[in-house]
N, C-alpha and C positions, 0 to 999 in steps of 0.2 A: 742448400739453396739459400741463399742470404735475400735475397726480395723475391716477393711473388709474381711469377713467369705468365704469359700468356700460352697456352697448346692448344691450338684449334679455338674452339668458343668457350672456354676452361680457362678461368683465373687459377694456377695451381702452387698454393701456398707452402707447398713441400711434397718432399717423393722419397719414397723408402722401398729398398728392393729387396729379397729374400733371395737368399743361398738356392732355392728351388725353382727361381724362375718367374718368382709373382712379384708383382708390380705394386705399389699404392699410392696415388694421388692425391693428394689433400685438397680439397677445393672449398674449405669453407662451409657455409650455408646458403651461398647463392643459386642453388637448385632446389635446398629443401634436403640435402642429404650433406653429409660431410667429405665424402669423398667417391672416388673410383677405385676398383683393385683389377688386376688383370690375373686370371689363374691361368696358366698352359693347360694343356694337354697333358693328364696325368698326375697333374697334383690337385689334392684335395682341399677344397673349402671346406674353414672352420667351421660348426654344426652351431646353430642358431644356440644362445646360450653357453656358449667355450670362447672365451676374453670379454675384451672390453669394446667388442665391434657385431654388428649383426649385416650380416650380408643379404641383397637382393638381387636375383638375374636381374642384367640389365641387358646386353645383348653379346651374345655367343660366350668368349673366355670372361668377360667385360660382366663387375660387380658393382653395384651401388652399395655402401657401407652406410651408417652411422652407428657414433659412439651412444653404447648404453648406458641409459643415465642412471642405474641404477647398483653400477658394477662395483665389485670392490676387489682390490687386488692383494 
C-alpha cells in the first residue's frame, strides 16, 4: 500500500496478510492502539509476550494490537 487508505472510520497505514488466514491493519495511534488483526476461525492468537505485538479482543475474530516497546528481536 504506497499512501494510507481510508476503510470504514480506519486511516489504515498498511495491511499484512498471513498464509493462515489472518489479517493486519496498521492504523497508527489514532485510537490509542496501533493497529487491528483479524484471526479466523481456528487459527491461534499469538500468547501475550511471543513477538513484537500484544493482542486485545476487540470484537468477535477482530484484535486490537500494539507494538511492545520493550521487545527485542
Amino acid at each position: 500500500m504506497a499512501e494510507p487508505r481510508w476503510v470504514g472510520v480506519f486511516r489504515v497505514e498498511g495491511i499484512r496478510r498471513d498464509h493462515n488466514g489472518a489479517c493486519e491493519l496498521r492504523i497508527g495511534d489514532s485510537l490509542g492502539v496501533d493497529g487491528l488483526a483479524y484471526f479466523p476461525p481456528g487459527v491461534q492468537v499469538p500468547p501475550v509476550g511471543e513477538g513484537s505485538k500484544q493482542y486485545t479482543p476487540f470484537d468477535g475474530p477482530w484484535y486490537r494490537y500494539e507494538f511492545v516497546a520493550d521487545y527485542i528481536d
